[in-house]
KEKE-16088 format. One line per field, with one value per residue (C-alpha): x, y, z negated. Coordinates in pm, whole numbers, plus 32768, in hexadecimal, padded with zeros to 4 digits. Layout:
<pts>
px = c(X / ...) $
py = c(Y / ...) $
pz = c(Z / ...) $
</pts>
This chain:
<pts>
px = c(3F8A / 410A / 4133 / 4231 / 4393 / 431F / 41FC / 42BE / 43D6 / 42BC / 4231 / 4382 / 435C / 4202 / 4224 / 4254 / 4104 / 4061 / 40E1 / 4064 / 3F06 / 3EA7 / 3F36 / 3E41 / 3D1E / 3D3E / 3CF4 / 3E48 / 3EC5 / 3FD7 / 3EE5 / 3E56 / 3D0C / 3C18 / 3B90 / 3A47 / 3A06 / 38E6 / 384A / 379A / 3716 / 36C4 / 37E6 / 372A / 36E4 / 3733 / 361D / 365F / 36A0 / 36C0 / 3750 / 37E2 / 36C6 / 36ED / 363E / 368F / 36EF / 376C / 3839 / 37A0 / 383C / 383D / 393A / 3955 / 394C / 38AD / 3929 / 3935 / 39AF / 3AC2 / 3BD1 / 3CCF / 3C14 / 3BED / 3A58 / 3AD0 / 3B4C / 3C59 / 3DAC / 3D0D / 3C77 / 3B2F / 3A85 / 3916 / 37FF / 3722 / 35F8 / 353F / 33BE / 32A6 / 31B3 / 31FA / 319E / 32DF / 31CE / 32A8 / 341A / 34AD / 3637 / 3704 / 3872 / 3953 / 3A41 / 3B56 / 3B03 / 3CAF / 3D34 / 3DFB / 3CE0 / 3BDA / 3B47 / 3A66 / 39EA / 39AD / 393F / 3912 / 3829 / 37EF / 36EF / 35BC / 3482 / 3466 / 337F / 3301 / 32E7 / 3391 / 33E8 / 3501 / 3580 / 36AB / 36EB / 3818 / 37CD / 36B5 / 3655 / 35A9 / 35A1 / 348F / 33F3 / 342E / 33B1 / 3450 / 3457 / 34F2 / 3517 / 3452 / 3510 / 3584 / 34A8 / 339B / 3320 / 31CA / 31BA / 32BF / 3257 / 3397 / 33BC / 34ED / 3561 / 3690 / 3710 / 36A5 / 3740 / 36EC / 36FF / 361F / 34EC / 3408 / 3412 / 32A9 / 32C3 / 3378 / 3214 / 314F / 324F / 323C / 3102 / 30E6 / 30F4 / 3238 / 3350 / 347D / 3520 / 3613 / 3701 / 37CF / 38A9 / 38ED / 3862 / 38E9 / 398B / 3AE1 / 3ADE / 3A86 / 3917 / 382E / 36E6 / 35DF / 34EF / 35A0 / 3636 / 37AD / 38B3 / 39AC / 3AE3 / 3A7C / 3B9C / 3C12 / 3C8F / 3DC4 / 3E1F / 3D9A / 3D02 / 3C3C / 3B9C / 3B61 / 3A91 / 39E3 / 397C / 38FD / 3842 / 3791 / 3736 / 3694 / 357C / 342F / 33C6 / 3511 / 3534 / 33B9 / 33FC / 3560 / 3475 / 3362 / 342B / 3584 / 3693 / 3747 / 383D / 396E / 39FB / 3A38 / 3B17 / 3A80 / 3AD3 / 3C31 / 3C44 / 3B8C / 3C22 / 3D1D / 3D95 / 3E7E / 3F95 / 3F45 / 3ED2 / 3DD6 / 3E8B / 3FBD / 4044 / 416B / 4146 / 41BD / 40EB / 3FD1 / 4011 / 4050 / 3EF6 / 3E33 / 3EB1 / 3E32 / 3CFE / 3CC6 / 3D17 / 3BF3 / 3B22 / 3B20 / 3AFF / 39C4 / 3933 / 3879 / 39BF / 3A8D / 3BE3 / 3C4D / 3C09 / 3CE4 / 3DE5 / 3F6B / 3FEF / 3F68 / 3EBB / 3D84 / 3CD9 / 3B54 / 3B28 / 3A4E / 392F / 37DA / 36B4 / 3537 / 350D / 34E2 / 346B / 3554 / 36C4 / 377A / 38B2 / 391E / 3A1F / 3B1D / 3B4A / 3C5E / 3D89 / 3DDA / 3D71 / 3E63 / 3E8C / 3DA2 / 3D7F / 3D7F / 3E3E / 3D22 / 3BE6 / 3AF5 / 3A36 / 3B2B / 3B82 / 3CF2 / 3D7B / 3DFA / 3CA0 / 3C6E / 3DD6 / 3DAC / 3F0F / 3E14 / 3D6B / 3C6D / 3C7F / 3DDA / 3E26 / 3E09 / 3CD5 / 3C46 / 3CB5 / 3C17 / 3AC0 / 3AAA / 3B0F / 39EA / 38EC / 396D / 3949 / 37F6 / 36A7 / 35D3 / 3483 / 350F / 365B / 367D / 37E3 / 37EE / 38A9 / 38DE / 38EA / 37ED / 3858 / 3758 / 37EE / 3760 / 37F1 / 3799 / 3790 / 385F / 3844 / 380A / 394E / 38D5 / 39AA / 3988 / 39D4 / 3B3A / 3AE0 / 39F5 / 3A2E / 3A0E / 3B40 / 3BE8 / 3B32 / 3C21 / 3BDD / 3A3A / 3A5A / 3B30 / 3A17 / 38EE / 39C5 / 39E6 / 3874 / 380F / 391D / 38B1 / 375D / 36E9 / 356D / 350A / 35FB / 35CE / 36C7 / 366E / 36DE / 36EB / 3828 / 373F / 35E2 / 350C / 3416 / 3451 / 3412 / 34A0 / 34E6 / 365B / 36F4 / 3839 / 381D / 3787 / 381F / 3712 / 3590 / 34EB / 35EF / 359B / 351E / 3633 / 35B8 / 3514 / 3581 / 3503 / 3581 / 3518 / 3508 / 3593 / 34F2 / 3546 / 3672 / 3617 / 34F9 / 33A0 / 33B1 / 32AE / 31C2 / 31E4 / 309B / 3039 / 31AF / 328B / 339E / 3428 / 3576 / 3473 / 346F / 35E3 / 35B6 / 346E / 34AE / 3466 / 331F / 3301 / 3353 / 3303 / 33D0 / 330A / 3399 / 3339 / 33BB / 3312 / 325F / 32C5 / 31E0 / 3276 / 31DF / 3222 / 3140 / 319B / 322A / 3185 / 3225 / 3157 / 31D9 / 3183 / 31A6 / 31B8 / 3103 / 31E1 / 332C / 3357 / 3226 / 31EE / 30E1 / 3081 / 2FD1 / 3078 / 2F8B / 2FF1 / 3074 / 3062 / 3096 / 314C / 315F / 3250 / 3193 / 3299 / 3362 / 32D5 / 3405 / 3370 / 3288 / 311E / 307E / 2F1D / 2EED / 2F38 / 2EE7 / 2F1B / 2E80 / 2D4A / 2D91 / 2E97 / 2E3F / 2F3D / 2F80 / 3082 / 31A1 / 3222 / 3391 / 340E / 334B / 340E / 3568 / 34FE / 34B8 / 35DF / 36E0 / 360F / 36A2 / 37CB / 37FE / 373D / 382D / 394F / 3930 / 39E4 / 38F9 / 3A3F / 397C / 384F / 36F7) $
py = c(89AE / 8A0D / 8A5F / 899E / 8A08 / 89A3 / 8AB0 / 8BC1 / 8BAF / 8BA5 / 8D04 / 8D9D / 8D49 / 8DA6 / 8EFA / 8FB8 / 8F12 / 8F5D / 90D0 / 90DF / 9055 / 913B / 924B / 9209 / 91CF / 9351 / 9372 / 93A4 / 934D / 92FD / 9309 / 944A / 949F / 945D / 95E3 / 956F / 9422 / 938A / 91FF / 9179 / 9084 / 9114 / 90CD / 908C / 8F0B / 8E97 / 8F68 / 9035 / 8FFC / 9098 / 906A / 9099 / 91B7 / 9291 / 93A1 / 94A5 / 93B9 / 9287 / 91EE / 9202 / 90F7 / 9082 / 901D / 9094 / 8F45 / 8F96 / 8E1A / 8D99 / 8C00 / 8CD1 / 8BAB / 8CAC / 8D1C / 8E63 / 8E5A / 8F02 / 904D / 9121 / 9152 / 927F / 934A / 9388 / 94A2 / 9401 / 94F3 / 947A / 950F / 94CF / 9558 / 9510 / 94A7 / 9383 / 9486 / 958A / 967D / 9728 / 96AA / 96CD / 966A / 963A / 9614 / 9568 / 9456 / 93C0 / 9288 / 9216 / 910A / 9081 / 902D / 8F6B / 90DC / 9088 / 91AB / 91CF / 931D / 934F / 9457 / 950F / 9651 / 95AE / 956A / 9476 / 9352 / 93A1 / 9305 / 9392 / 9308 / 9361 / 931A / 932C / 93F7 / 93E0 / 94C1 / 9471 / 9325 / 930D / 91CC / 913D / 91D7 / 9142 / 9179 / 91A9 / 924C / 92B4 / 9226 / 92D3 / 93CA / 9308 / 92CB / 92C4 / 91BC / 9116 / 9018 / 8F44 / 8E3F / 8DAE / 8C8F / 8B83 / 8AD6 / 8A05 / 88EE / 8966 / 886B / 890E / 8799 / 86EE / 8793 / 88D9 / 8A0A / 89BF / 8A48 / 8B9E / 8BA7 / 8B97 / 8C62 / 8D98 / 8D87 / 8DC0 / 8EF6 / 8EAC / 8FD1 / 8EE0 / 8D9F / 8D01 / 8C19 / 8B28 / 8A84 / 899B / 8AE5 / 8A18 / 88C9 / 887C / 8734 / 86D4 / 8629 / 8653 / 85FE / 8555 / 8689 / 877F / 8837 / 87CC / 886F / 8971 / 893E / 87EC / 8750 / 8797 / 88E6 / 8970 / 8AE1 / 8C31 / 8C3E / 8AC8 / 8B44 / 8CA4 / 8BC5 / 8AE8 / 8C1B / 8CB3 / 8B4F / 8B6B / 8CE5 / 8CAB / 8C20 / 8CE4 / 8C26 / 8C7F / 8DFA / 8E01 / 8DA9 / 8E8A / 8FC1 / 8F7D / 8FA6 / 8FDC / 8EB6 / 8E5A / 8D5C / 8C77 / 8B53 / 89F7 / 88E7 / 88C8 / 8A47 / 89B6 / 8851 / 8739 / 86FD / 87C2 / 881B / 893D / 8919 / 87A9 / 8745 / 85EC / 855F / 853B / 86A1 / 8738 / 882E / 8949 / 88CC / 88F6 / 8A51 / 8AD9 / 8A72 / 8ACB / 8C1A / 8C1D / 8B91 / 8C8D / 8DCB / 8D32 / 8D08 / 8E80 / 8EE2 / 8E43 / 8E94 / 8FE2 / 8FEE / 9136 / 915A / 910A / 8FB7 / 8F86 / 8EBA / 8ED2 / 8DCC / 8C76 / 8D05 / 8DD3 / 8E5B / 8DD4 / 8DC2 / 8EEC / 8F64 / 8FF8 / 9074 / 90C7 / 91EE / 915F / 9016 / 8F0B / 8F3C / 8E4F / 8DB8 / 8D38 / 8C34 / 8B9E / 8A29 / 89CD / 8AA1 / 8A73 / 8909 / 8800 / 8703 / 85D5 / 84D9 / 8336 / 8385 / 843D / 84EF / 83C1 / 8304 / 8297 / 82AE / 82CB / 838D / 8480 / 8507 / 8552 / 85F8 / 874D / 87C9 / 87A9 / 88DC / 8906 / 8A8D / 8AA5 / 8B26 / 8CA2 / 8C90 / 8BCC / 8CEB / 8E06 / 8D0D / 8D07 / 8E9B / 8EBB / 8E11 / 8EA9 / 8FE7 / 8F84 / 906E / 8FDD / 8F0A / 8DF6 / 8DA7 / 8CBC / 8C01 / 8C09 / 8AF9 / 8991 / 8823 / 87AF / 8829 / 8747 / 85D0 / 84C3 / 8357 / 8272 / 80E7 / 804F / 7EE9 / 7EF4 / 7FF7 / 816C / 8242 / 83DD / 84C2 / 852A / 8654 / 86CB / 8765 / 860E / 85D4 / 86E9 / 86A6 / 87C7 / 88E2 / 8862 / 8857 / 898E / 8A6F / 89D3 / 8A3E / 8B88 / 8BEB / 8B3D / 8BF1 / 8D4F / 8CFF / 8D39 / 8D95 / 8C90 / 8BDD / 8B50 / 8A8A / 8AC8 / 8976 / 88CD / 8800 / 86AC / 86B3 / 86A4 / 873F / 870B / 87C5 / 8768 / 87CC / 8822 / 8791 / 87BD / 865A / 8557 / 8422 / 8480 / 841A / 8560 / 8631 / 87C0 / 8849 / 894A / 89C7 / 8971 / 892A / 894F / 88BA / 88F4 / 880E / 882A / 8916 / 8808 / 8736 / 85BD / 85E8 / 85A3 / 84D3 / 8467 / 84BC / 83E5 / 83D1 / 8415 / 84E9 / 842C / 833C / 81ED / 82A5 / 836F / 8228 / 8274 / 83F1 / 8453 / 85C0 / 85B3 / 8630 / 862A / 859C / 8591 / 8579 / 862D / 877B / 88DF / 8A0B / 8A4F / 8BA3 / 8C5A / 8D39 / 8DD5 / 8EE5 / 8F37 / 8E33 / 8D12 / 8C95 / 8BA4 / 8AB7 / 8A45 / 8925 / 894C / 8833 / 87E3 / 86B8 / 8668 / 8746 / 8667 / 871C / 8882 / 894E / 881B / 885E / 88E2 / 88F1 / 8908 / 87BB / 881B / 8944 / 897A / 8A81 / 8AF5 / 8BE0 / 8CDD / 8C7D / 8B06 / 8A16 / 8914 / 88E6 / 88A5 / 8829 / 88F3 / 8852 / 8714 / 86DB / 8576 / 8544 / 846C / 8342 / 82DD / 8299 / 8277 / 80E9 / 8038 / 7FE2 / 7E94 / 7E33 / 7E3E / 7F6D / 8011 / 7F6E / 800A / 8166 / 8194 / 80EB / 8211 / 8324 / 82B3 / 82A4 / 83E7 / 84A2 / 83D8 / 8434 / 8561 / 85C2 / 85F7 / 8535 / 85D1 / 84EB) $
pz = c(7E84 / 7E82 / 7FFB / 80B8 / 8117 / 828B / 8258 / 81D3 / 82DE / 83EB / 833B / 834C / 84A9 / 84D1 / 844D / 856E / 8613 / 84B9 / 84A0 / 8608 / 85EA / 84B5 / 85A4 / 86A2 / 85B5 / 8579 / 869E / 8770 / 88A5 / 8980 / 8AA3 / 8B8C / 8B41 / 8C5D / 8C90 / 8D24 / 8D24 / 8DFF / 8DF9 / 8F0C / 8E0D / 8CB4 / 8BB4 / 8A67 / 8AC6 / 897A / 88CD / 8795 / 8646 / 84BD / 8394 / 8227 / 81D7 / 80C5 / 803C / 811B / 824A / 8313 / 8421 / 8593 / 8690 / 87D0 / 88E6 / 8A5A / 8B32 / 8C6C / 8CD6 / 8B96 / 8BED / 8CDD / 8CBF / 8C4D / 8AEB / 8B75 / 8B87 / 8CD9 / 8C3B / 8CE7 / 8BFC / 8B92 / 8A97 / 8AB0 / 89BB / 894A / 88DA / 87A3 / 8701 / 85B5 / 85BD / 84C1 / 85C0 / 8703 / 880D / 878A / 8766 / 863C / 862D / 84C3 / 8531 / 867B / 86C2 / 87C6 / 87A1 / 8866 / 890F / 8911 / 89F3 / 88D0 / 87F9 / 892A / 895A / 8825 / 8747 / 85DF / 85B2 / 8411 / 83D7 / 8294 / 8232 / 8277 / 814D / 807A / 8081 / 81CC / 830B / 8445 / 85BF / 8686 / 87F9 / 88CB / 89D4 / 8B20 / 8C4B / 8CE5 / 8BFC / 8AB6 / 89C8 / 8906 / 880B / 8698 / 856E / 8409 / 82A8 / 819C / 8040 / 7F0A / 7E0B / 7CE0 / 7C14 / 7D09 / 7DC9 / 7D87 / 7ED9 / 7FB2 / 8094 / 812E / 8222 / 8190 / 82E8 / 8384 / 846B / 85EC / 869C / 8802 / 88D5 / 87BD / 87B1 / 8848 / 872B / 86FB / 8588 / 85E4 / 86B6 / 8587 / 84B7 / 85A5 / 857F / 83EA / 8311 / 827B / 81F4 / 823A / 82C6 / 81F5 / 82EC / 8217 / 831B / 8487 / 855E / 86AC / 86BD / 8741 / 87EC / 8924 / 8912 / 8A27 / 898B / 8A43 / 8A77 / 8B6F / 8A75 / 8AD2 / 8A04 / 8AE9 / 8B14 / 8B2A / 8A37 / 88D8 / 88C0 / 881D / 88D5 / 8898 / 89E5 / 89C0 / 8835 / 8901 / 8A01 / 8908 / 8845 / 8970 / 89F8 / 8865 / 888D / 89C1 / 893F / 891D / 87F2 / 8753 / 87B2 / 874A / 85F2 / 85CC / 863C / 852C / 8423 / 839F / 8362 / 8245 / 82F4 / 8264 / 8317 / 830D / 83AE / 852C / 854E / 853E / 8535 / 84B7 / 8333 / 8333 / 81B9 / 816C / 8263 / 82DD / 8410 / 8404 / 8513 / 85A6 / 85E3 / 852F / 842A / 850A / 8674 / 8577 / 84E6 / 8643 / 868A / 8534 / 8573 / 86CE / 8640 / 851A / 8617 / 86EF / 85C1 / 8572 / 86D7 / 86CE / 855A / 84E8 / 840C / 8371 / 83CD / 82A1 / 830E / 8436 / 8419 / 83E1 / 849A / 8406 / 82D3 / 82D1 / 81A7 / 8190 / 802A / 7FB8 / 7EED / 7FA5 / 7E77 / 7E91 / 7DC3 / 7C75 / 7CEC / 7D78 / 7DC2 / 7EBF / 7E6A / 7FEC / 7F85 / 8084 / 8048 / 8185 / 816A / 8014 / 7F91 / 7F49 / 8040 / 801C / 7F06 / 7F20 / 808E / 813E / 8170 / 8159 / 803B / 7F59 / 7DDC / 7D3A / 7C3A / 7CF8 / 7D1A / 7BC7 / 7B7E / 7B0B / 7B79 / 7CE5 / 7D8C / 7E6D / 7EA6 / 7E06 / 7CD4 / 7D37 / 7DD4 / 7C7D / 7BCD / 7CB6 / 7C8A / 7B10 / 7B1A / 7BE1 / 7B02 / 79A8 / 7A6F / 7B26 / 7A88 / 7B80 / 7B58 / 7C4D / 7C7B / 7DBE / 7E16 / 7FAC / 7FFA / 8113 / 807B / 7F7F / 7DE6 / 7D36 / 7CE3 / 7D8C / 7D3C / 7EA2 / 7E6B / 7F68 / 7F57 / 7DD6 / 7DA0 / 7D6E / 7E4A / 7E5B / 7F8F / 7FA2 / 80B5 / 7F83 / 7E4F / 7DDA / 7E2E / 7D82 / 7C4B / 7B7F / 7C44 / 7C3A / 7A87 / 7A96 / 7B86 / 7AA7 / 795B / 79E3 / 7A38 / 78F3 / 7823 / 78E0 / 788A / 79ED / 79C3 / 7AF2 / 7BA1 / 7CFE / 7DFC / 7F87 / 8028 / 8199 / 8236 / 821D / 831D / 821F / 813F / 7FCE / 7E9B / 7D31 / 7BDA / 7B97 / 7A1D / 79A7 / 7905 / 7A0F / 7952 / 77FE / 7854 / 77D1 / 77EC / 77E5 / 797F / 79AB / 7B00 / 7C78 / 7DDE / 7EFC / 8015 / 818B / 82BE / 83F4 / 850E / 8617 / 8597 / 85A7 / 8656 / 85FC / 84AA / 840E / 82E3 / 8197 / 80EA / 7FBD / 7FEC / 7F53 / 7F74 / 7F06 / 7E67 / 7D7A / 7C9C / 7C35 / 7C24 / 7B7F / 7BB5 / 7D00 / 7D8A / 7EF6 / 8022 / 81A4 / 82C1 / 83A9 / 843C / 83FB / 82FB / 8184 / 8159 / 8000 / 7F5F / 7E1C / 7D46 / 7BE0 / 7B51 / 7C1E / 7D71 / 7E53 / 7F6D / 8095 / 812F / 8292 / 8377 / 8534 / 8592 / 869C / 8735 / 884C / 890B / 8912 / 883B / 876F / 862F / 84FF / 83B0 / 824B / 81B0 / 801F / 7F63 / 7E12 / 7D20 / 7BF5 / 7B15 / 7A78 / 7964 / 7960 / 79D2 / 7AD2 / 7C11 / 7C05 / 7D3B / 7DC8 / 7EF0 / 7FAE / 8135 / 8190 / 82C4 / 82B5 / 8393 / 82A4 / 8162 / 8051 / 7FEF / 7F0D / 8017 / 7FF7 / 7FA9 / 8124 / 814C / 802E / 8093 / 8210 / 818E / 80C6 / 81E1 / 82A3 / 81D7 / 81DB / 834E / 8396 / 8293 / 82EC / 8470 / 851E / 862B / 86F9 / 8838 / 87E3 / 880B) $
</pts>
């Protein structure tokens, strides 16, 4: 996308915020530090977090916030600097601590931490804690990555969509409690508008929020759920965003509703510094200004390497006039980019230069096509990569041209479970499998849902390479070794009441080097046996989508 003249003059303007925020993500201050700082409540209410491991390391977060809903954004922190202890130790009790430092705790960043550590062993798990005065955090535990080319086992959980007013975090229940190595967060962390929900579980402030101190406050409403914090301390986060971080739609530069261009920048950037307050993040992804820099690679040993791919900041704005169901051809220009241009090229580099068993593509909207019948026209998803239909032809070319061993997309953005095959030619029947996607529900967002049985769905007449389908909440275990990866589809019964069932909906697997899904196991529940659906059934089901993908969640439900 060529970025506006509006843009660039609001950079110019920006730079001194952006030359000052990547001044303070060193770690400096124009604040005194607080010599010995006492709580009378204990500060670490938002729970701990890690991230981005490597061989040798990771990120450790958390955020003072003693009061974290204080009205101000604050979290009820003094405009000081507070100096926070950590410790890494190979056992939960700290019986023999391998690594400990101290980092600032600055005013100017929400008194968040990201301490990176480095030195540690490979392919081992460690836990670590916080320490202020007199108060300790939560212990959490993490790892490191395997020594390329070694790595024989990952289990990772695929998760998105946590609307906090929609639905309880039943799945981060059952998540904490797995052996997994990783979570892999593709987008809508917190929600923007103002929706209340129906389940006490009102979203603070109680409005749409647009300043540094409101996102601060959502964050914190988020992280102060045990569910939540129990999942970020099982296991470390790979995280990217996607529109509700910001703003629901937004594409490049544009707003989805009626604010100008620069009301909106103002608060992306406010938005994007909360962001990496809150994330287990490394500096060098704090933002400068309006812009920050989330596209990056994460490997397992020789096993899998993670292309995390940013679909917002850079896309074109929206074909056929807007984010809905629609079909033009606009959509299928190629001169039209849904990661821009440069971030194309830094993808394709990536898989010519990828020596890795699996190669999965981290990333928000759905990738595979899927044609919807709307009243007997077929209409795509212009929020999707259907809707950028050069940048989806030119990403396929390029893992196809690399010859990428086993190619993978990581999906969420739309509620619901699906897994399909990935072509670069949809339009020929029997056209070559090129790949697989799998795309996660929601934790919460839209509520309960409901299962589709025998998992499938009306729109799978039109698009054969589809393969699954239920609307049901929950996250998709991933287990990947060297001869082949398999995806768990686990499912909530019901996230409108708290610790409701959640039980394994169908599993898939891709066996290395073998282009397409094969199902091993399918759940349906037994009190609803699969049946042809009549016509109305089928016109229902598909106006269903449409609405459920269509809607904001601004108002929450």
């Amino acid at each position: 996308m060529a970025e506006s003249l509006t843009r660039r003059r609001l950079l110019g303007a920006a730079g001194a915020t952006g030359a000052w925020l990547a001044w303070a993500a060193a770690g400096n201050s124009a604040h005194a530090v607080w010599a010995k700082p006492r709580f009378t409540v204990n500060p670490f209410t938002l729970g701990v977090a890690s991230g981005e491991p490597t061989p040798d390391g990771m990120v450790l977060w958390t955020r003072l916030a003693p009061d974290p809903l204080a009205a101000d954004g604050a979290g009820g922190m003094p405009a000081q600097v507070v100096q926070v202890q950590w410790q890494v130790a190979t056992d939960p009790a700290f019986g023999y601590v391998v690594a400990a430092g101290t980092t600032p705790a600055t005013p100017e960043l929400g008194h968040s931490v990201h301490a990176e550590v480095t030195g540690l062993a490979a392919d081992r798990e460690y836990y670590y804690r916080f320490r202020v005065g007199a108060d300790t955090s939560a212990v959490g535990r993490t790892r490191t990555t395997p020594v390329t080319p070694g790595g024989s086992r990952l289990t990772f959980a695929l998760a998105c969509c946590q609307n906090y007013a929609a639905g309880y975090y039943t799945a981060y229940e059952h998540l904490a409690q797995q052996d997994i190595d990783l979570v892999v967060f593709v987008g809508d962390y917190i929600y923007e508008g103002p929706g209340q929900g129906s389940i006490g579980r009102a979203h603070q402030p109680p409005r749409e929020i647009f300043t540094l101190a409101d996102y601060r406050i959502r964050y914190a409403q988020y992280k102060s759920d045990p569910a939540l914090q129990a999942a970020h301390a099982r296991a470390p986060w790979l995280v990217v965003f996607d529109d509700h971080e910001v703003d629901n739609d937004w594409a490049g530069d544009q707003p989805s509703d009626g604010q100008t261009v620069e009301d909106f920048l103002r608060r992306r950037a406010a938005a994007f510094q909360a962001y990496y307050e809150s994330m287990p993040l490394r500096p060098f992804s704090a933002p400068v200004g309006d812009d920050i820099q989330v596209y990056r690679r994460a490997t397992w040993g020789g096993l899998a390497t993670f292309h995390i791919v940013d679909t917002r900041q850079y896309r074109d704005p929206y074909a056929c006039g807007g984010a809905e169901f629609s079909t033009c051809p606009e959509a299928f220009d190629p001169a039209r980019t849904m990661l821009g241009f440069a971030q194309e090229t830094w993808l394709a580099d990536g898989f010519r230069q990828s020596r890795t068993s699996w190669d999965f593509v981290a990333q928000q909207g759905a990738f595979v096509r899927r044609w919807v019948d709307q009243n007997g026209v077929l209409m795509l998803k212009m929020d999707a990569w259907d809707g950028y239909v050069g940048s989806q032809q030119r990403v396929t070319q390029a893992w196809v041209d690399a010859g990428v061993r086993n190619p993978v997309v990581l999906s969420g953005d739309i509620h619901a479970h699906w897994a399909s095959d990935l072509k670069l030619d949809y339009d020929t029947p029997g056209a070559p499998l090129v790949g697989s996607e799998l795309i996660a529900t929601s934790i919460s967002s839209g509520g309960t849902g409901r299962d589709h049985v025998p998992g499938v769905h009306p729109i799978f007449a039109d698009n054969p390479h589809l393969r699954f389908y239920t609307d049901l909440r929950g996250y998709i275990t991933v287990t990947v070794t060297p001869d082949r990866l398999q995806a768990d589809y686990q499912c909530v019964r019901d996230v409108m009441v708290p610790d409701a069932e959640v039980f394994r909906r169908a599993s898939f697997v891709i066996d290395d080097g073998v282009r397409g899904l094969r199902q091993t196991y399918d759940g349906p529940p037994a009190a609803a046996p699969a049946r042809e659906l009549t016509e109305a059934e089928r016109r229902a089901a598909i106006d269903a989508l449409i609405a459920s993908e269509t809607g904001d969640e601004q108002e929450g439900v």
